[in-house]
C-alpha positions in Angstrom: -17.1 -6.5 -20.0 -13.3 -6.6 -18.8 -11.9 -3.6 -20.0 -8.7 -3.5 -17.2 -5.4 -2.1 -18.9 -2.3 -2.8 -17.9 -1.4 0.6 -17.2 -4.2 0.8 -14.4 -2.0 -1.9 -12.9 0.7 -1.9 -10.1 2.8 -4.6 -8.4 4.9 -5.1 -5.4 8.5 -5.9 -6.0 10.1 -8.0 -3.2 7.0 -9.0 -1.2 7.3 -9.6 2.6 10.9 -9.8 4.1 13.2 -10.2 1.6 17.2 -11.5 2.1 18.6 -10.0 -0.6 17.3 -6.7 -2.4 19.1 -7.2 -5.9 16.3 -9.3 -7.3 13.9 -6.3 -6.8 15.6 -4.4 -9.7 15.0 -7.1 -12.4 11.3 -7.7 -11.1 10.8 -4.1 -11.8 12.3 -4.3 -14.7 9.9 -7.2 -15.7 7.1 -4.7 -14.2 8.0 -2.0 -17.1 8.2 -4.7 -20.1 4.8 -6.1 -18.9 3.0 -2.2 -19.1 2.2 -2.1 -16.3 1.6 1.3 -14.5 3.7 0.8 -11.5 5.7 -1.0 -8.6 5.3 -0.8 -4.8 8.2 -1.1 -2.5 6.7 -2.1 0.7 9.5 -0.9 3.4 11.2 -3.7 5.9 14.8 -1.6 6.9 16.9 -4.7 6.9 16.8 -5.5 2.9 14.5 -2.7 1.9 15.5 0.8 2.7 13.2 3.5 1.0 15.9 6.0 0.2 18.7 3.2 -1.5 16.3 0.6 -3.3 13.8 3.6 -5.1 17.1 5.2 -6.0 18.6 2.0 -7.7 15.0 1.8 -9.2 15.1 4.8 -10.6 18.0 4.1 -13.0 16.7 0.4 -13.6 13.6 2.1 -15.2 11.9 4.5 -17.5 8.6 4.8 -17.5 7.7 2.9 -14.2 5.8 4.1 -11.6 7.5 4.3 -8.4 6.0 4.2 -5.4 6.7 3.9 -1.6 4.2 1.9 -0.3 4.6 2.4 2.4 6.7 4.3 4.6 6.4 5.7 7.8 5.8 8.5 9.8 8.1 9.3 12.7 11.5 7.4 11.0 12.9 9.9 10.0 13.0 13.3 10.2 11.0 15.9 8.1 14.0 17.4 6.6 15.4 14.2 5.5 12.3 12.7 4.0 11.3 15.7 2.0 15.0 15.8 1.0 15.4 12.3 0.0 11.9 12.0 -1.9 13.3 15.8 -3.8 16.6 13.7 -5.1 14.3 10.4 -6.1 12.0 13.0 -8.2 14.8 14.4 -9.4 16.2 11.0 -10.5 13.1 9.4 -11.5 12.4 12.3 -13.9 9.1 12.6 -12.0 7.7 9.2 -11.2 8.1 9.1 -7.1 5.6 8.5 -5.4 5.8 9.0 -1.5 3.4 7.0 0.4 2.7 6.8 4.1 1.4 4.6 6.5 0.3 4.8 10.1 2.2 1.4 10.6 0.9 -0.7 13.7 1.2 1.3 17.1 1.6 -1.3 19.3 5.0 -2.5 17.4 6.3 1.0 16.8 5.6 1.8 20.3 8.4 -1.1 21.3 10.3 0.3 18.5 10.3 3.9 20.0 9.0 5.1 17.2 6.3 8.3 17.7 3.2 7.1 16.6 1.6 10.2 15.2 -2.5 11.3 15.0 -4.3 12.2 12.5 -3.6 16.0 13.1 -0.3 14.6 13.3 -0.4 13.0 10.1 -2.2 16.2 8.2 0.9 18.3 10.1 3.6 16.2 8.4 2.3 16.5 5.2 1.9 20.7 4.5 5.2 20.4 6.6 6.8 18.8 3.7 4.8 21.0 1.0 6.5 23.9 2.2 9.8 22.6 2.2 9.6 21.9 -1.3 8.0 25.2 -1.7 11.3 26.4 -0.3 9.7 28.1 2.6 11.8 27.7 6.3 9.2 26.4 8.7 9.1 27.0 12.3 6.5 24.7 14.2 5.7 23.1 17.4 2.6 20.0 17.2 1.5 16.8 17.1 4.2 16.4 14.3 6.9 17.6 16.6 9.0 20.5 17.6 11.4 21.9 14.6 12.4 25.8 15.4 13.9 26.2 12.2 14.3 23.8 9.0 14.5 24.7 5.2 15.6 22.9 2.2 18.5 24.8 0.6 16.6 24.0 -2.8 13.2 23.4 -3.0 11.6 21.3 -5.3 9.6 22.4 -8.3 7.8 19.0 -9.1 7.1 17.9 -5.6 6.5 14.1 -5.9 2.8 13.4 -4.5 1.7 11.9 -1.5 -0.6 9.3 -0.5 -1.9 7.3 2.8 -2.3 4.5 3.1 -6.1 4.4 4.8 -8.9 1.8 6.0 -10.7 3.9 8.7 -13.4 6.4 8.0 -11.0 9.1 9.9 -7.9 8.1 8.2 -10.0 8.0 4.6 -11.1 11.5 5.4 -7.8 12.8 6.3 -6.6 11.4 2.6 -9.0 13.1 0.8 -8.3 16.5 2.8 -4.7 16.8 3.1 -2.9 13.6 0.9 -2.6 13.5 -3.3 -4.4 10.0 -2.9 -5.3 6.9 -0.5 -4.1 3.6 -0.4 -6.5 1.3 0.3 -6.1 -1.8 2.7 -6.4 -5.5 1.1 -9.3 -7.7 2.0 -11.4 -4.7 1.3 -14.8 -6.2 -0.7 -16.6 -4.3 -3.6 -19.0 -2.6 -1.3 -15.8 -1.8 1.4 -14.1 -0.1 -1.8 -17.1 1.5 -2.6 -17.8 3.2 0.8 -13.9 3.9 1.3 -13.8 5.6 -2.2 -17.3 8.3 -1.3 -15.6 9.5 1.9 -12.3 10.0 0.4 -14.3 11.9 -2.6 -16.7 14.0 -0.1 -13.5 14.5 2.3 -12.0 16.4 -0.7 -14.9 18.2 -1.8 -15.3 19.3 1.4 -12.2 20.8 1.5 -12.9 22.3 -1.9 -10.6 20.3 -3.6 -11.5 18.2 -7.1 -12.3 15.0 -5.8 -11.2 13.4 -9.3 -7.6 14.7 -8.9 -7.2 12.6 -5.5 -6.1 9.0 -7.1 -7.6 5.7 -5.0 -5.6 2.5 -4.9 -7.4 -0.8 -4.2 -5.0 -3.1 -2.7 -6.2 -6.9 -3.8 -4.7 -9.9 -2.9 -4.5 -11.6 -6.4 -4.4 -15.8 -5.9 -5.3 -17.2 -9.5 -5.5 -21.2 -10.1 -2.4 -20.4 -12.4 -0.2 -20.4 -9.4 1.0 -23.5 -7.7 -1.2 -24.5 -4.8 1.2 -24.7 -2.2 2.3 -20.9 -3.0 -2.1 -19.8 -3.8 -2.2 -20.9 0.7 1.1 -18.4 0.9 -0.5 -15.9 -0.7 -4.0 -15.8 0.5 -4.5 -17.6 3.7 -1.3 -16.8 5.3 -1.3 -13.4 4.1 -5.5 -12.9 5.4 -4.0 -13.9 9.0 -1.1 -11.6 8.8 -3.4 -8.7 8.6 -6.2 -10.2 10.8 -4.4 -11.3 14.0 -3.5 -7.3 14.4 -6.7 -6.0 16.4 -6.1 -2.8 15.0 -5.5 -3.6 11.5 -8.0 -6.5 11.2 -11.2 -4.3 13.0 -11.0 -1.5 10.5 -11.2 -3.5 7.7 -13.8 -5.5 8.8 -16.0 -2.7 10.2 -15.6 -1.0 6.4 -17.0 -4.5 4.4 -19.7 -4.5 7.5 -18.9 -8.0 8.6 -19.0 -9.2 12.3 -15.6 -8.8 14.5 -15.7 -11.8 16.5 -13.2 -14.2 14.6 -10.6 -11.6 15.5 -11.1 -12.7 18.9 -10.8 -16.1 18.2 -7.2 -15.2 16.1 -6.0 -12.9 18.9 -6.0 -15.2 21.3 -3.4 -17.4 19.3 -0.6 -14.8 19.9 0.4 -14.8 16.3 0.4 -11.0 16.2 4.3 -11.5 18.1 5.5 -13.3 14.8 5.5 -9.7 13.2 8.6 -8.6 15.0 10.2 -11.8 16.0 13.2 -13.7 14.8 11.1 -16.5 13.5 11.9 -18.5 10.1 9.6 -17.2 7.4 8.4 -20.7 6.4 7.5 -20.9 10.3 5.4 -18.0 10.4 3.7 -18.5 7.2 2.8 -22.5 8.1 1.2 -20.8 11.5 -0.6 -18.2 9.7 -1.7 -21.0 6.9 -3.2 -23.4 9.7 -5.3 -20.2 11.4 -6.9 -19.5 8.8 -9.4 -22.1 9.9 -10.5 -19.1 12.5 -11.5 -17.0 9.7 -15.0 -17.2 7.8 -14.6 -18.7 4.1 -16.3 -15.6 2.8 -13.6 -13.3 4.3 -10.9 -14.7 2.0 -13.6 -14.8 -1.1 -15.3 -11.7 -1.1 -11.9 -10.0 -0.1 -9.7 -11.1 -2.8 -9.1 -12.3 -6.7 -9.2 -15.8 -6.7 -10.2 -18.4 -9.7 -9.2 -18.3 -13.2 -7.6 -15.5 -14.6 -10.9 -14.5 -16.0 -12.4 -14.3 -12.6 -9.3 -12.7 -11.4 -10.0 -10.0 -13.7 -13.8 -9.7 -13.3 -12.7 -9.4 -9.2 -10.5 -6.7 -10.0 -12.5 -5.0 -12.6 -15.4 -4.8 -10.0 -13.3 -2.5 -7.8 -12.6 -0.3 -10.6 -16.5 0.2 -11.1 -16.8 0.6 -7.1 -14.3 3.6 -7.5 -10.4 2.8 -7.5 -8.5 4.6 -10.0 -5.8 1.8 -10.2 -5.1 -1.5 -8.7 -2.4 -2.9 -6.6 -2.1 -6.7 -7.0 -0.8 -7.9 -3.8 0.7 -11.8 -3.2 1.5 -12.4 -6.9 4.9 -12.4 -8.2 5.7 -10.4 -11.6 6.4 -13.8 -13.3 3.3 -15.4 -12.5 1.5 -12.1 -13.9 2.1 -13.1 -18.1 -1.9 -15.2 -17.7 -3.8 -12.7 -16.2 -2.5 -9.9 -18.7 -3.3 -12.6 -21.8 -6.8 -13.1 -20.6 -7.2 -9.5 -20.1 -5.7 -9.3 -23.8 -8.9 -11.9 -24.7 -11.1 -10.0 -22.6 -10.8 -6.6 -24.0 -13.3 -5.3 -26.7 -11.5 -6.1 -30.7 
């Protein structure tokens, strides 16, 4: 039986790169008529700055959950992120959400950008508990050097903070150190599954309540209620995207238990320099569309919610029973939403 409620539902505003942020605030605001529990705001710092879009957000909606999914480690500095995610807490009334990412290396590497470790990682995160906590911190480690650094107010309800995660490592180090985990799309019921017990044992382990650490399944979300041309956008284009980056794709696949060798076959079509190129979106996504050919069928339909919005829903549901707390629909727009929430109206038990 479906039982999904909106409320265990989140969105992305502003998918991909995005020319002009001002449309983000009315698909929010679309996100909070609808019920549903939240929006992600997927950084790109031409059009989508953390700091200036969550803080329009934050006065474009009530109720909304707000979440950063994701930003970065290394951009900024630990003083200003703990500061700026304080005011959007402050401002939201309480519904920030800070999420992080290890982002791909090999780009932030070009970038300059540090790309931190998972001690790294763990660091960064009690560095910005104490600062909220008010505490100056001294410290010298894989998160940097920082003699001396305090907020001049601390923050009594500290917004939480999850990682995004696909790794065993990476899942562990959520469930140890983070409020909650993010989980990577393309993930099947039995990926979820597996990600979801580490994260759980990770925090019991650390003698934590492994209930209280909240796991988001990422789904791409294609139903036959969308036209067809923007369905190929969505899923095929978006399935390359993640694939043709060896160190994205091989996580992923080594969590659902499939075999690695199509990344080969996608690597060697240099897509993976599309991500930080000048190149037209309709370009990149018409490559992307046309390797997907180089992926096996059951990637795309074991990964993903594809059908009618029925078996949308029973897709999404099943990843609820494998473990997620809530859901992040991924590729569909806010507008094309209104059939899947009607057939989960129909669904639901009178």
């Amino acid at each position: 039986m479906i039982r999904l409620e909106p409320s265990r539902l989140h969105a992305y505003i502003l998918p991909g790169r995005a020319a002009d942020p001002r449309p983000g605030l009315v698909q929010a605001e679309q996100a909070e008529a609808l019920g549903l529990g939240g929006i992600l705001l997927s950084e790109r710092w031409e059009t989508k700055e953390l700091g200036a879009m969550m803080g329009a957000l934050t006065q474009r909606t009530g109720q909304l959950g707000l979440v950063a999914g994701l930003t970065h480690f290394g951009t900024r500095h630990p003083l200003v992120i703990a500061g700026m995610s304080a005011t959007l807490q402050a401002l939201s009334e309480g519904r920030f959400v800070l999420g992080f990412g290890r982002g791909v290396p090999s780009g932030f590497r070009k970038l300059g950008i540090p790309v931190f470790n998972n001690a790294g990682m763990a660091d960064c995160a009690g560095i910005l508990r104490r600062l909220w906590a008010g505490e100056t911190v001294s410290y010298e480690g894989p998160a940097g050097s920082y003699p001396e650094m305090q907020l001049a107010q601390g923050c009594t309800n500290p917004p939480p903070m999850i990682l995004g995660a696909v790794g065993p490592k990476t899942l562990a180090l959520g469930g140890t150190h983070f409020d909650g985990v993010l989980l990577h799309p393309f993930l099947t019921r039995d990926g979820v599954a597996r990600s979801a017990a580490i994260v759980r044992e990770a925090a019991e382990q650390a003698g934590r309540d492994p209930a209280t650490v909240m796991i988001y399944a990422t789904v791409v979300t294609a139903p036959d209620t969308m036209p067809e041309a923007h369905r190929h956008d969505v899923l095929e284009a978006r399935a390359v995207s993640y694939f043709m980056h060896r160190e994205v794709g091989l996580p992923i696949v080594s969590m659902n238990g499939w075999s690695g060798e199509p990344l080969d076959r996608l690597e060697a079509t240099g897509l993976s320099r599309l991500e930080y190129g000048q190149a037209s979106v309709a370009d990149s996504r018409r490559l992307m569309a046309e390797a997907v050919s180089l992926l096996p069928p059951e990637w795309l339909a074991e990964g993903a919610a594809q059908g009618s919005p029925g078996q949308c829903l029973e897709r999404l549901q099943s990843y609820i029973d494998a473990g997620a707390d809530q859901i992040v629909l991924h590729g569909i727009a806010i507008d094309q939403l209104p059939p899947l929430l009607t057939a989960a109206e129909i669904s639901a038990p009178a």
